[in-house]
Structure formats: structure tokens, C-alpha cells
N, CA, C, O and CB atoms as a CASP TS submission, in Angstrom:
PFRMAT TS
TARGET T0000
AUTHOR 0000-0000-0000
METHOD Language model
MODEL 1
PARENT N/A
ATOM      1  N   UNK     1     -33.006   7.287 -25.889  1.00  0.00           N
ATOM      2  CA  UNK     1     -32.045   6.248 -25.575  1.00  0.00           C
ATOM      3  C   UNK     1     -30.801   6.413 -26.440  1.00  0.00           C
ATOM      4  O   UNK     1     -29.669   6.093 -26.078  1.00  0.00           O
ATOM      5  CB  UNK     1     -32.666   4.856 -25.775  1.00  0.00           C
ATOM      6  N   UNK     2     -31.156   6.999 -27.739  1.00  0.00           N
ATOM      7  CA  UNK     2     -29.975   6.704 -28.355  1.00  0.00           C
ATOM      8  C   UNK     2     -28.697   8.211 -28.535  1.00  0.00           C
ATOM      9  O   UNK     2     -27.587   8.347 -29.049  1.00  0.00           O
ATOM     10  CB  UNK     2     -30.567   6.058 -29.865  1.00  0.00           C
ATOM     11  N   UNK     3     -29.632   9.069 -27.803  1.00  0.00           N
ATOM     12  CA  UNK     3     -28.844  10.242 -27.456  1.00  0.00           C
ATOM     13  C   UNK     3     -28.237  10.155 -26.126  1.00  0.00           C
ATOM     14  O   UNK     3     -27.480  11.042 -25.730  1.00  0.00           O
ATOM     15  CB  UNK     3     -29.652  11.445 -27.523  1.00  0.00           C
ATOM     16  N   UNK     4     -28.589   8.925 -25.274  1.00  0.00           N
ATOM     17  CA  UNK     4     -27.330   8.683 -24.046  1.00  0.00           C
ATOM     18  C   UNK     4     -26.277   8.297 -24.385  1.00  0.00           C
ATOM     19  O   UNK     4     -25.191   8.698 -23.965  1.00  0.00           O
ATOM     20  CB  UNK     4     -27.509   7.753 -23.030  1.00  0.00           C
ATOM     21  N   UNK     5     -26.521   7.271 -25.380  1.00  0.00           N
ATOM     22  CA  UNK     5     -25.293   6.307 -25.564  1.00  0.00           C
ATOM     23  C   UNK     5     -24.422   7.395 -26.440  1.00  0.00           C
ATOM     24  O   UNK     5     -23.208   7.594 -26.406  1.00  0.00           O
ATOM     25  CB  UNK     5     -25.676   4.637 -26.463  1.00  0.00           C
ATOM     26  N   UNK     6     -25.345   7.977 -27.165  1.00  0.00           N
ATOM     27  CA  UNK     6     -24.027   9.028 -28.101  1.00  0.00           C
ATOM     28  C   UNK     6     -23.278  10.410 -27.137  1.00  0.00           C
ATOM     29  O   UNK     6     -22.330  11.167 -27.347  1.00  0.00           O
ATOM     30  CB  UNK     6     -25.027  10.027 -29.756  1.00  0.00           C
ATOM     31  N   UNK     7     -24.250  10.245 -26.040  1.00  0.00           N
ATOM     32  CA  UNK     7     -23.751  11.325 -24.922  1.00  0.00           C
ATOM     33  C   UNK     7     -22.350  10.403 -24.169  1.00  0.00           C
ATOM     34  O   UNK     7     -21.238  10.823 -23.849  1.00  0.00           O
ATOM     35  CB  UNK     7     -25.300  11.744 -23.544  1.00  0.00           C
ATOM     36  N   UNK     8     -22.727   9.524 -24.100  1.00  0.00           N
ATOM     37  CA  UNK     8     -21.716   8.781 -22.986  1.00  0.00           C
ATOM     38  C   UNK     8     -20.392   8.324 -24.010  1.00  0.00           C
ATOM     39  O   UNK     8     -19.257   8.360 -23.535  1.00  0.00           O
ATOM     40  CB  UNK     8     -22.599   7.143 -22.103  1.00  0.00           C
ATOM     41  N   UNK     9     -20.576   7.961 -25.215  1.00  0.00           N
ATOM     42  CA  UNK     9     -19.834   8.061 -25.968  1.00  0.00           C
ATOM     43  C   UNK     9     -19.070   9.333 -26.534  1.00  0.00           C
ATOM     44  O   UNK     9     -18.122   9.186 -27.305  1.00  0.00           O
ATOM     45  CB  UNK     9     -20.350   7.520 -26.595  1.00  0.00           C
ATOM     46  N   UNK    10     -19.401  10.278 -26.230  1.00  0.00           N
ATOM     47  CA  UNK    10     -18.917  11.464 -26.878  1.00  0.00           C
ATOM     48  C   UNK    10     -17.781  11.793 -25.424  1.00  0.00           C
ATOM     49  O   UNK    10     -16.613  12.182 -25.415  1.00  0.00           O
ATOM     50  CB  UNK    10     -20.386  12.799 -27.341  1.00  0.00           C
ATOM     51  N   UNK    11     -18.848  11.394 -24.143  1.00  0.00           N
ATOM     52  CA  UNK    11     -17.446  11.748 -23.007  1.00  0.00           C
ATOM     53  C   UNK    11     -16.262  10.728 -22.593  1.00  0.00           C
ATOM     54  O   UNK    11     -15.357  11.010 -21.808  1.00  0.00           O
ATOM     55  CB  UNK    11     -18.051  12.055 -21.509  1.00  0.00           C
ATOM     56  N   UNK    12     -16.466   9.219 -23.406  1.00  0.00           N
ATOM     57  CA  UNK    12     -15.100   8.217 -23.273  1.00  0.00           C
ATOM     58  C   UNK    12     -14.186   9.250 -24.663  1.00  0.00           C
ATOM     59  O   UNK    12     -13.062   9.746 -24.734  1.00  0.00           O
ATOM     60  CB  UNK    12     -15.549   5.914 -23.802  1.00  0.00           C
ATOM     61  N   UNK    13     -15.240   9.205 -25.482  1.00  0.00           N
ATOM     62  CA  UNK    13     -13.871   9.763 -26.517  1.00  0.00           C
ATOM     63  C   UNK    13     -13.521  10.855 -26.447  1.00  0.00           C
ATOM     64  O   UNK    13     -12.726  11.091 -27.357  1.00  0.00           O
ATOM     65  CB  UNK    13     -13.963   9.756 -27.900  1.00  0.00           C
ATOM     66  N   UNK    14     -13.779  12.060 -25.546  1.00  0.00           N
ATOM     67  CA  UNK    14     -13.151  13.082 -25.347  1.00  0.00           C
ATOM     68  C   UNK    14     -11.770  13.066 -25.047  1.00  0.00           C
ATOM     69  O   UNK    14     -10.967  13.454 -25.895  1.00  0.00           O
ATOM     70  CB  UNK    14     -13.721  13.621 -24.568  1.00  0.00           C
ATOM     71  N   UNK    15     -11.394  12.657 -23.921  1.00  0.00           N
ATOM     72  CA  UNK    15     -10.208  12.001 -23.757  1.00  0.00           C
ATOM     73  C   UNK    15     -10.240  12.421 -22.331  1.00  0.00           C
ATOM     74  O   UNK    15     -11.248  12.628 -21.655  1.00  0.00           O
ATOM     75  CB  UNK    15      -8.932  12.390 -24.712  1.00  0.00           C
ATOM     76  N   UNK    16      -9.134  12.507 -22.009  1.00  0.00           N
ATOM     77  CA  UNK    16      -8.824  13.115 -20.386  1.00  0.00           C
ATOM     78  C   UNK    16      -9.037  14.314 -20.206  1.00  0.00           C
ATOM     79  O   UNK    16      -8.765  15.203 -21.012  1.00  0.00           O
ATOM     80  CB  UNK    16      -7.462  13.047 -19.854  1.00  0.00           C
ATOM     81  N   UNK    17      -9.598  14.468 -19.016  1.00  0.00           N
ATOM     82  CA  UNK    17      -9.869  16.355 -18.334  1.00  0.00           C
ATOM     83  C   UNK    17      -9.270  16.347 -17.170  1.00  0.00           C
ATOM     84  O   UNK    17      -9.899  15.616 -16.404  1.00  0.00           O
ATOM     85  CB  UNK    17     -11.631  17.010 -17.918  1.00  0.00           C
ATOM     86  N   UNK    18      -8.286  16.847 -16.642  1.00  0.00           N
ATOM     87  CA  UNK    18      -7.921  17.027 -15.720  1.00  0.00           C
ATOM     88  C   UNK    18      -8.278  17.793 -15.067  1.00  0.00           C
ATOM     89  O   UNK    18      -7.644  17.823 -14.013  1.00  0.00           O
ATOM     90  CB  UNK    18      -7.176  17.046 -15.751  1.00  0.00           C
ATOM     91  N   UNK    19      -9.297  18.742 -15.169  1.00  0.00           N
ATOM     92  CA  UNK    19     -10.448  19.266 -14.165  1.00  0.00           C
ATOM     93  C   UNK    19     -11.421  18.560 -13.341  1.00  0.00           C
ATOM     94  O   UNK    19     -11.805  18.724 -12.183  1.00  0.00           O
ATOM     95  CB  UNK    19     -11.241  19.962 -14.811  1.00  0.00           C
ATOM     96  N   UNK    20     -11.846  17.344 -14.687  1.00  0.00           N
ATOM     97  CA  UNK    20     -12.666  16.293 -13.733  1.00  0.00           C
ATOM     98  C   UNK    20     -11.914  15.434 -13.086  1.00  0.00           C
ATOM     99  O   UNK    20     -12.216  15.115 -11.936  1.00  0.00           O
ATOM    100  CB  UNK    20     -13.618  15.433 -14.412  1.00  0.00           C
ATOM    101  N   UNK    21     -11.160  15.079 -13.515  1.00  0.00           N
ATOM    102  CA  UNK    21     -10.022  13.794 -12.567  1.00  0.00           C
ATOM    103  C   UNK    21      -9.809  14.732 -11.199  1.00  0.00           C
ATOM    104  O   UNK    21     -10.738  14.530 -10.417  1.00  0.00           O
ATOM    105  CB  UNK    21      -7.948  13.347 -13.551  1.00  0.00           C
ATOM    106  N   UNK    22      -8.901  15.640 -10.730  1.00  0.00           N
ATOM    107  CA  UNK    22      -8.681  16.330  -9.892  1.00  0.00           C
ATOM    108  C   UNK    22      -9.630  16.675  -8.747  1.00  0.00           C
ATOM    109  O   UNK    22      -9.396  16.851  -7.551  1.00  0.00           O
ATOM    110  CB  UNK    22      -8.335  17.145 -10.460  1.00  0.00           C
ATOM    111  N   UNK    23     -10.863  16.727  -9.504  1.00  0.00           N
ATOM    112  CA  UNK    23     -12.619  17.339  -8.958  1.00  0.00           C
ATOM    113  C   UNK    23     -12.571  15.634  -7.756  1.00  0.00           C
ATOM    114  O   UNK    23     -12.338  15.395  -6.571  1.00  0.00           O
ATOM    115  CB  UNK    23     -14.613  17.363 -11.025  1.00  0.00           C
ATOM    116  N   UNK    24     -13.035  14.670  -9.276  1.00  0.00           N
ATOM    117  CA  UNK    24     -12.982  13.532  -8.281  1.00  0.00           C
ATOM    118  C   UNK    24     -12.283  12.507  -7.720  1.00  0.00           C
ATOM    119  O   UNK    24     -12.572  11.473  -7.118  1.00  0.00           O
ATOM    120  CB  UNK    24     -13.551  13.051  -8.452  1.00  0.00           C
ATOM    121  N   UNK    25     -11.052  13.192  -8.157  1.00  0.00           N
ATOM    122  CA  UNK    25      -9.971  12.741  -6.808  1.00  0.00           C
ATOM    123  C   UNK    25      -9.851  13.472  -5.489  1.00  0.00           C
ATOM    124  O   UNK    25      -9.456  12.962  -4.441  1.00  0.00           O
ATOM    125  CB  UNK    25      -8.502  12.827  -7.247  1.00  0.00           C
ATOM    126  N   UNK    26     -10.203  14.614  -5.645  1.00  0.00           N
ATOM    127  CA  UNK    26     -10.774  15.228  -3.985  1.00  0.00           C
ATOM    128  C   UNK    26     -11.975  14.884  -3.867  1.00  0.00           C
ATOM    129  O   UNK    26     -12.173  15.014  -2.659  1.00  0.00           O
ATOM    130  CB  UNK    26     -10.823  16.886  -3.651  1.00  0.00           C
ATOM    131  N   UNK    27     -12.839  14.556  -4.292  1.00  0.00           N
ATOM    132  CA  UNK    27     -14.128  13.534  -3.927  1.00  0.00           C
ATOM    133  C   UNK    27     -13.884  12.510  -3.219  1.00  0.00           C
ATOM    134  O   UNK    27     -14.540  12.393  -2.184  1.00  0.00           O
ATOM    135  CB  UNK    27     -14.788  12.924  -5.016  1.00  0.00           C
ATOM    136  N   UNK    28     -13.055  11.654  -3.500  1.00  0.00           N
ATOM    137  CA  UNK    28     -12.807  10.381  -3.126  1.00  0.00           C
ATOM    138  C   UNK    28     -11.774  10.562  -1.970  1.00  0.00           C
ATOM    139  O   UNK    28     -12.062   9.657  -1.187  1.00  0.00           O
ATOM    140  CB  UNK    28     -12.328   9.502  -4.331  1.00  0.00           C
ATOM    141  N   UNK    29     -10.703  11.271  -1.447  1.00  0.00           N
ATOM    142  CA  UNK    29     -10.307  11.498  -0.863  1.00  0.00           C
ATOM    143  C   UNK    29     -11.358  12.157   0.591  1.00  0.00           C
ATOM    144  O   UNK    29     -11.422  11.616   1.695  1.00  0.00           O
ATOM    145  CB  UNK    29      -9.482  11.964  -1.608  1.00  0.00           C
ATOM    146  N   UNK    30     -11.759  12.858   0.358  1.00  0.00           N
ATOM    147  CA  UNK    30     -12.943  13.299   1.066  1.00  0.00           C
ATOM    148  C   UNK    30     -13.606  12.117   2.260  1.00  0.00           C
ATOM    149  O   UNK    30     -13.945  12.050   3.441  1.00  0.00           O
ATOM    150  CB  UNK    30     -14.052  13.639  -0.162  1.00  0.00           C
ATOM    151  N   UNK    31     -13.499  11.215   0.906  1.00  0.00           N
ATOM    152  CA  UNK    31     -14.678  10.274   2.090  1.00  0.00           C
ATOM    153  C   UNK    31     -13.333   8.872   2.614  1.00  0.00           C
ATOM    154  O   UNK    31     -13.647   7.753   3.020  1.00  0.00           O
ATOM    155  CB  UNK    31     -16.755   9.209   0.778  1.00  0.00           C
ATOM    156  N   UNK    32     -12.152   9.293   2.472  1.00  0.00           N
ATOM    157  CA  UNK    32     -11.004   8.447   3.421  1.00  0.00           C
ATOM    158  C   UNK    32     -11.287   8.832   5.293  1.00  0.00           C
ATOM    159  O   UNK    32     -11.442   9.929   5.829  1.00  0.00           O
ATOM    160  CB  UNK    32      -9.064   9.168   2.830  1.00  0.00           C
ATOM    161  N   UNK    33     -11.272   7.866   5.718  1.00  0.00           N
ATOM    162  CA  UNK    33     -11.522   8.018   7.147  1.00  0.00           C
ATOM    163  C   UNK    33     -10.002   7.824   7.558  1.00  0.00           C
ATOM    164  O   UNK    33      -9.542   6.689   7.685  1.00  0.00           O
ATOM    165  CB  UNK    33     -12.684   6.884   7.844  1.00  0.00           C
ATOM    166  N   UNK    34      -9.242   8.950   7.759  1.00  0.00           N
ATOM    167  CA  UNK    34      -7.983   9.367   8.330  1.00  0.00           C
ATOM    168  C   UNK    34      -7.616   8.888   9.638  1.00  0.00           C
ATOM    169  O   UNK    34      -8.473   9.110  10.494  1.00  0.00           O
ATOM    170  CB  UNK    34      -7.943  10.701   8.387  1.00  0.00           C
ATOM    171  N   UNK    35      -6.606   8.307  10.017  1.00  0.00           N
ATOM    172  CA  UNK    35      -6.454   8.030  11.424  1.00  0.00           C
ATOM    173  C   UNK    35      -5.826   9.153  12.781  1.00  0.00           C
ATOM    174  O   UNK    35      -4.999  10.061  12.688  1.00  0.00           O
ATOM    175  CB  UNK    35      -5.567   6.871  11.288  1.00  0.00           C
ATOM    176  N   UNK    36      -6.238   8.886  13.438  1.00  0.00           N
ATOM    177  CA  UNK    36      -5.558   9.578  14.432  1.00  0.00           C
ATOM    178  C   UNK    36      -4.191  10.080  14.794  1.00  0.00           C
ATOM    179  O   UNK    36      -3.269   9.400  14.344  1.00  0.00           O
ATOM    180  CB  UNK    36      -5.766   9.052  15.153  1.00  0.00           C
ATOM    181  N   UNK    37      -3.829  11.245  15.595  1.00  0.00           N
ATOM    182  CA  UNK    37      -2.243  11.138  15.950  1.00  0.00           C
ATOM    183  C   UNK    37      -1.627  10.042  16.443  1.00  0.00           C
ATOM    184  O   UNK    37      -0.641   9.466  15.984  1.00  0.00           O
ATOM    185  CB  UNK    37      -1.872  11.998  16.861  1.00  0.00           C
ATOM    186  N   UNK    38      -2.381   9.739  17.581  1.00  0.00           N
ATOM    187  CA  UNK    38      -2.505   8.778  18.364  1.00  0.00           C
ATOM    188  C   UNK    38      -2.400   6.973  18.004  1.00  0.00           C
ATOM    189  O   UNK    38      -1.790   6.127  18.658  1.00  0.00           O
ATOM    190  CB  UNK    38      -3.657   9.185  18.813  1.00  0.00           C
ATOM    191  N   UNK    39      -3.262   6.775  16.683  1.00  0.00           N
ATOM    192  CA  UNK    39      -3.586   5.962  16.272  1.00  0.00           C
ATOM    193  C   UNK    39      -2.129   5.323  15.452  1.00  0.00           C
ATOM    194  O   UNK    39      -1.543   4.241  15.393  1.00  0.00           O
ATOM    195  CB  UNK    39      -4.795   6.349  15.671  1.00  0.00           C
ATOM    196  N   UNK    40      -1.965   6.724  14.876  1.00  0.00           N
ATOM    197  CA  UNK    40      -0.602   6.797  13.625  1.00  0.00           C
ATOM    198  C   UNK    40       0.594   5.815  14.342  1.00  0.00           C
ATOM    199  O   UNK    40       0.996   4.680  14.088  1.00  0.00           O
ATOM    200  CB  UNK    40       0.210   8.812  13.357  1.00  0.00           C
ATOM    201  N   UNK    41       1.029   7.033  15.569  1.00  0.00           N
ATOM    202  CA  UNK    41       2.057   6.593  15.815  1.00  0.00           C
ATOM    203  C   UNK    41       2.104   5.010  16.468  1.00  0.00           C
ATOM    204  O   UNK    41       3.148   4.359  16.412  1.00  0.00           O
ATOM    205  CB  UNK    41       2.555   7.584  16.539  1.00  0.00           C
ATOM    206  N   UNK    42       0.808   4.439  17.119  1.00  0.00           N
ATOM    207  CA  UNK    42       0.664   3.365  18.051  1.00  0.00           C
ATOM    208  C   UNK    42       0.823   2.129  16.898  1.00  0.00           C
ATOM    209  O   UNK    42       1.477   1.209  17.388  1.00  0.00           O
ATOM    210  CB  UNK    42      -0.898   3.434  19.001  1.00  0.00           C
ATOM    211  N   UNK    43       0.436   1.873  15.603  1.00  0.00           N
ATOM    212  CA  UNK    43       0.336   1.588  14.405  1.00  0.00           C
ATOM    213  C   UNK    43       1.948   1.326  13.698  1.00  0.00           C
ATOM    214  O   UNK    43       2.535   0.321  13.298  1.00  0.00           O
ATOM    215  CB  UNK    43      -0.526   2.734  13.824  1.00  0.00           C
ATOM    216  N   UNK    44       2.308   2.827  13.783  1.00  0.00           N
ATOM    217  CA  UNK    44       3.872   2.612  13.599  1.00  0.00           C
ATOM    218  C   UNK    44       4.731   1.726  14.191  1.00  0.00           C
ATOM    219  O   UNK    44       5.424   0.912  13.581  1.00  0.00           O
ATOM    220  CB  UNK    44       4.466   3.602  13.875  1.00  0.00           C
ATOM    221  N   UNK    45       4.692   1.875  15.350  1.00  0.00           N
ATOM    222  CA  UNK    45       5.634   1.736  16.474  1.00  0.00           C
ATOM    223  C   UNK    45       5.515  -0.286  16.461  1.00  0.00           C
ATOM    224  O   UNK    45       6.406  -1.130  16.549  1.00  0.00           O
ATOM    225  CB  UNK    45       4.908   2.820  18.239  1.00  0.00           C
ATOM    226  N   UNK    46       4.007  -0.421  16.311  1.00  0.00           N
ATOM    227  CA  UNK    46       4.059  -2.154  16.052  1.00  0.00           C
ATOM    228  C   UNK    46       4.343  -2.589  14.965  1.00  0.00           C
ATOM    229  O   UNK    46       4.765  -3.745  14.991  1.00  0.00           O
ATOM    230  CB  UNK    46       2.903  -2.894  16.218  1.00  0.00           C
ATOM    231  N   UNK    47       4.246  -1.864  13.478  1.00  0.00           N
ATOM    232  CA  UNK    47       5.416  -2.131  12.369  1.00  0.00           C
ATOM    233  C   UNK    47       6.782  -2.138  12.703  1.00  0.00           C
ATOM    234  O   UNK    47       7.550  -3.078  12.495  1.00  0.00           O
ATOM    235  CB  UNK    47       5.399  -1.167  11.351  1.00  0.00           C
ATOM    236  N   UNK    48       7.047  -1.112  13.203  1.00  0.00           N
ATOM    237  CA  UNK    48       8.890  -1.132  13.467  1.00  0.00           C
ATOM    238  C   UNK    48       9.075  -2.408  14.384  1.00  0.00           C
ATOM    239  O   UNK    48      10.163  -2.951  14.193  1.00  0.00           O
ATOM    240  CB  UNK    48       9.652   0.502  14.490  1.00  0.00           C
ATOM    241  N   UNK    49       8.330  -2.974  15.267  1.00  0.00           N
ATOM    242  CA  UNK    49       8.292  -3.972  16.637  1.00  0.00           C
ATOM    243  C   UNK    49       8.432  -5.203  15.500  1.00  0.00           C
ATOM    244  O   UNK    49       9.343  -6.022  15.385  1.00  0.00           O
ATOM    245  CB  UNK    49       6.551  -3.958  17.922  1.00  0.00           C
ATOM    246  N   UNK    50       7.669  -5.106  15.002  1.00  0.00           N
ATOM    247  CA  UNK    50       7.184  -6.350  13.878  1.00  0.00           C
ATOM    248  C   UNK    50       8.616  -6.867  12.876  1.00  0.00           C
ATOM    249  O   UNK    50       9.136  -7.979  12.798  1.00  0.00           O
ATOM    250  CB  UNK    50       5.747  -5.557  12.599  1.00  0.00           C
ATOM    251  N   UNK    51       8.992  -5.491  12.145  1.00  0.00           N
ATOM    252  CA  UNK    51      10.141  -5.658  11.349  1.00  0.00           C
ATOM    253  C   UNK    51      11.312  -6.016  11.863  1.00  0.00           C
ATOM    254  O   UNK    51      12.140  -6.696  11.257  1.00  0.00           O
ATOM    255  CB  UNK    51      10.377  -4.671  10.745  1.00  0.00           C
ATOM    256  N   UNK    52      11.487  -5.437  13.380  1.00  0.00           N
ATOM    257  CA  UNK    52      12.966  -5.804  14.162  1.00  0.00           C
ATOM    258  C   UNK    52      12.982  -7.018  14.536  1.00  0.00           C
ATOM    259  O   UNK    52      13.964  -7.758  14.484  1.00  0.00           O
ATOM    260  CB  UNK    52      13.324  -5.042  15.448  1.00  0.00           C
ATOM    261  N   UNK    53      11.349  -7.440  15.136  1.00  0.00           N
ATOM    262  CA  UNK    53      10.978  -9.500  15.555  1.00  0.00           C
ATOM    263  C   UNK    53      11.357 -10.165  13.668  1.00  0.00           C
ATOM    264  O   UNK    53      12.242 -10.976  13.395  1.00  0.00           O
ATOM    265  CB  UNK    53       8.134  -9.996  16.216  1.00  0.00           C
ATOM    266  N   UNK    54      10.651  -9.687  12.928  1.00  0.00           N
ATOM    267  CA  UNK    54      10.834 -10.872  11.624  1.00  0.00           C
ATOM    268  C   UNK    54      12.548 -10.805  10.978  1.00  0.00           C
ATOM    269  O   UNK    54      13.120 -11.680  10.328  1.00  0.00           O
ATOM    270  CB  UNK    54       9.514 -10.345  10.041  1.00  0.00           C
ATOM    271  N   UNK    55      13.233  -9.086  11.540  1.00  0.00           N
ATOM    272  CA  UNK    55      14.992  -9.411  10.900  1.00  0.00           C
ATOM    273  C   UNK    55      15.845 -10.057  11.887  1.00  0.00           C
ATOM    274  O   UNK    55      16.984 -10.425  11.596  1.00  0.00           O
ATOM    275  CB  UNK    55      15.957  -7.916  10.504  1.00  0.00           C
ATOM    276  N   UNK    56      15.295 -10.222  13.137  1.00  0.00           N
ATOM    277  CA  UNK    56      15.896 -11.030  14.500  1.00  0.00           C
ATOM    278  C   UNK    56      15.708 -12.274  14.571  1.00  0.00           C
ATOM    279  O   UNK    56      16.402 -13.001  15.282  1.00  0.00           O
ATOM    280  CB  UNK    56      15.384 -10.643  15.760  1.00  0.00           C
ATOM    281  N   UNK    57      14.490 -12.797  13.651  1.00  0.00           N
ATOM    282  CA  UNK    57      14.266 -14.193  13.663  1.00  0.00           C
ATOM    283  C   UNK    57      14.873 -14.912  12.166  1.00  0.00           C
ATOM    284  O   UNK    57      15.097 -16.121  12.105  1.00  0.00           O
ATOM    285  CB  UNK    57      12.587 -14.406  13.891  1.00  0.00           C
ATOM    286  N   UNK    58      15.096 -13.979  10.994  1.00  0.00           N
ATOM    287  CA  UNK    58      15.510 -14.328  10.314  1.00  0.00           C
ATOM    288  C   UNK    58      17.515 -14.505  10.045  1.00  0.00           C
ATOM    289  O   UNK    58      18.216 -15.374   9.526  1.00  0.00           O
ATOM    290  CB  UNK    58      14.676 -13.701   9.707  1.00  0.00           C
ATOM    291  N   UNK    59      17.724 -13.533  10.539  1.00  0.00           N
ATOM    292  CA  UNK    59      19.129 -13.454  11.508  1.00  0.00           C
ATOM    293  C   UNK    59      19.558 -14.250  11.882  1.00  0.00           C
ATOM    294  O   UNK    59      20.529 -14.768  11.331  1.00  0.00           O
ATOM    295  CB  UNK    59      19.229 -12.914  12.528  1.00  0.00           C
ATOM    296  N   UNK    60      18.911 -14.809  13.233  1.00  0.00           N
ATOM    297  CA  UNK    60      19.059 -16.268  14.187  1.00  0.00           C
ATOM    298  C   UNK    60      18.999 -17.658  12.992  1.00  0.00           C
ATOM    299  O   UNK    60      19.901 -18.488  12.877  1.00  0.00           O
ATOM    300  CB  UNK    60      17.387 -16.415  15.546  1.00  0.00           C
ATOM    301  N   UNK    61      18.072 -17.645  12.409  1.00  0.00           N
ATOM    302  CA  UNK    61      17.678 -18.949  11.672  1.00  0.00           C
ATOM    303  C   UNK    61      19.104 -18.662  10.487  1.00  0.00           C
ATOM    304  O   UNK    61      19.979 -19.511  10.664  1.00  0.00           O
ATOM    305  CB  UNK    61      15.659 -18.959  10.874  1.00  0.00           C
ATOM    306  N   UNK    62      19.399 -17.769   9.509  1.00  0.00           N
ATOM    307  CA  UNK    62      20.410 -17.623   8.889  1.00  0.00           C
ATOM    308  C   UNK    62      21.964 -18.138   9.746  1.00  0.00           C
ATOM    309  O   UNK    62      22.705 -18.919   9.150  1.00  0.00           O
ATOM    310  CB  UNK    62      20.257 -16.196   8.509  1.00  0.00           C
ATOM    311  N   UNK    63      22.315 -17.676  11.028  1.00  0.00           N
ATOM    312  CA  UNK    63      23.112 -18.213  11.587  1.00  0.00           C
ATOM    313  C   UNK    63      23.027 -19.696  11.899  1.00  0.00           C
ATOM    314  O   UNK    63      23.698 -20.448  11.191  1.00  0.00           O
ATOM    315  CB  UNK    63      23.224 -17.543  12.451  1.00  0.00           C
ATOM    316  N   UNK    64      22.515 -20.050  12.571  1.00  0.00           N
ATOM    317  CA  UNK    64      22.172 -21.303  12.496  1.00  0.00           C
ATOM    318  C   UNK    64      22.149 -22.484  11.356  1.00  0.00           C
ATOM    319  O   UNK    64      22.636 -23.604  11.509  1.00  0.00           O
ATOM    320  CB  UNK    64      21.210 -21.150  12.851  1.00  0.00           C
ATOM    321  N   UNK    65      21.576 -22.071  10.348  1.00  0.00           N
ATOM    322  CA  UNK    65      22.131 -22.815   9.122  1.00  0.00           C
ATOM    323  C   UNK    65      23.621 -22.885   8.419  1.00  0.00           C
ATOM    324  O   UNK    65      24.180 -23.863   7.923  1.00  0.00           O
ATOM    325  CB  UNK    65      21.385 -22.363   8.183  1.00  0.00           C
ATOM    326  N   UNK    66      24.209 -21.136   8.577  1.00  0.00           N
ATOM    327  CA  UNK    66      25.574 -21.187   8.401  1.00  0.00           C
ATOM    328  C   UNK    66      26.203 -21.839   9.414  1.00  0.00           C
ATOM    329  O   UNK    66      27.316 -22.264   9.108  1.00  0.00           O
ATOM    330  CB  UNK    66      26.106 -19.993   8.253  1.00  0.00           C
ATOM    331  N   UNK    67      25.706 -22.128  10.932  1.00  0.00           N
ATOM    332  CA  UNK    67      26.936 -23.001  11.572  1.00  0.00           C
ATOM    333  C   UNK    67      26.439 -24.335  11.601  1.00  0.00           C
ATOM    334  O   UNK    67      27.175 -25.206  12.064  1.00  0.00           O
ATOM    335  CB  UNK    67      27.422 -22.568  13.128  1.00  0.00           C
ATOM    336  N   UNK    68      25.455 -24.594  11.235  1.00  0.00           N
ATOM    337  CA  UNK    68      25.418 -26.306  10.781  1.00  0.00           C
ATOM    338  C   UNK    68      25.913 -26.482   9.589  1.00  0.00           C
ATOM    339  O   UNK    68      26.351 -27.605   9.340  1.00  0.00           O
ATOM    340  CB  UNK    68      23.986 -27.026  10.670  1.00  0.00           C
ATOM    341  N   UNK    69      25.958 -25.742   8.851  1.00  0.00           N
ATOM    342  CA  UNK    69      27.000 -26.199   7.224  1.00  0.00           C
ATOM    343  C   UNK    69      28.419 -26.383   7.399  1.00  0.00           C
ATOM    344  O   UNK    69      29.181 -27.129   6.783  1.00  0.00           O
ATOM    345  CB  UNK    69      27.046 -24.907   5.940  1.00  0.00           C
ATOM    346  N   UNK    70      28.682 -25.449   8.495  1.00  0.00           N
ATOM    347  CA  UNK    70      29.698 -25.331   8.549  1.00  0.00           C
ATOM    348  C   UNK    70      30.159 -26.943   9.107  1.00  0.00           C
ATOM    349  O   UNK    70      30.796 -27.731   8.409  1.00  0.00           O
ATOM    350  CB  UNK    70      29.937 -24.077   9.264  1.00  0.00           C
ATOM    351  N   UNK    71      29.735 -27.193  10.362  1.00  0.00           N
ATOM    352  CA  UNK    71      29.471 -28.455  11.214  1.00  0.00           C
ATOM    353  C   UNK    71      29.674 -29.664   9.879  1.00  0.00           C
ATOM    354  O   UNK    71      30.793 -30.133   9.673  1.00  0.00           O
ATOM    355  CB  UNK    71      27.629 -28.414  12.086  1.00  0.00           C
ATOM    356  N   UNK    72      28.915 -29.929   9.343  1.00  0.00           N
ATOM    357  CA  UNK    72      28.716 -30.881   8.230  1.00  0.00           C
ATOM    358  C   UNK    72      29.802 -30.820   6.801  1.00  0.00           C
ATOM    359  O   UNK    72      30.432 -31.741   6.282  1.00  0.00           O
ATOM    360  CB  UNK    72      27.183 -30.585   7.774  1.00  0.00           C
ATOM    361  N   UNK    73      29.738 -29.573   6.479  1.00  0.00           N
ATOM    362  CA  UNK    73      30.737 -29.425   5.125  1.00  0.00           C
ATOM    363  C   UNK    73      32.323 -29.238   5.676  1.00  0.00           C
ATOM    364  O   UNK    73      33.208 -29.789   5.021  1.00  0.00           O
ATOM    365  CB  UNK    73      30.252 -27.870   4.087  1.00  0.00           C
ATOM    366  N   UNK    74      32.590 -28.666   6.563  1.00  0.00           N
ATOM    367  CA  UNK    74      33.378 -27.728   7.003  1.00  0.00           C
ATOM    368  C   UNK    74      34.796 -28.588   7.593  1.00  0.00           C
ATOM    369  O   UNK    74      35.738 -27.963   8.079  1.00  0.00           O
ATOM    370  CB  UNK    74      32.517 -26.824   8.104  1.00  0.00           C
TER
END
């Protein structure tokens, strides 16, 4: 028991290996379930849909407040 803890301790204080980091960062990458061509672009295309509806609605509502200020202060 007490040669794990001095084992597991001996590999925090080693410090960094960038052999093992690298090893299991393509490990972990490995098991990412990647999307499709198909998937990509269909995905995209309703972000861009999404961003042009939320700067078109924010647009409209911005106008609208500038011409009621205007209406009231103006």
C-alpha cells in the first residue's frame, strides 16, 4: 500500500510529459463521435438562420425604441 501512494506520488511530482498528454489527448479524441458532411453543413446553415432571425429582431426592437424616444423626447 505504501509503495502506491509513493508510486502515484512520484508521478504528480514528476511534472508534465508531453508524451503522455499527447498519447491521451489522441485517446480522448478517438472516442469523439464526429458529425457528418451532411450533418455539418445542415447544423450550420440553422446557426447562420438563427443569428440573421436574433440580429433582425434585435434591429427592429432597437428601431422602434429609437423612434418612440424620439416621439416622446424629441
Amino acid at each position: 500500500m505504501a509503495k502506491e501512494s509513493e508510486a502515484k506520488s512520484q508521478e504528480v511530482s514528476s511534472g508534465f510529459n508531453p508524451t503522455t498528454f499527447f498519447q491521451e489527448t489522441k485517446d480522448e479524441l478517438d472516442k469523439v463521435v464526429w458529425p457528418s458532411r451532411q450533418q455539418l453543413i445542415s447544423e450550420s446553415i440553422a446557426v447562420i438562420l438563427m443569428v440573421i432571425l436574433s440580429a433582425s429582431l434585435i434591429y427592429l426592437v432597437d428601431n422602434f425604441f429609437s423612434w418612440a424616444a424620439m416621439q416622446v423626447f424629441g
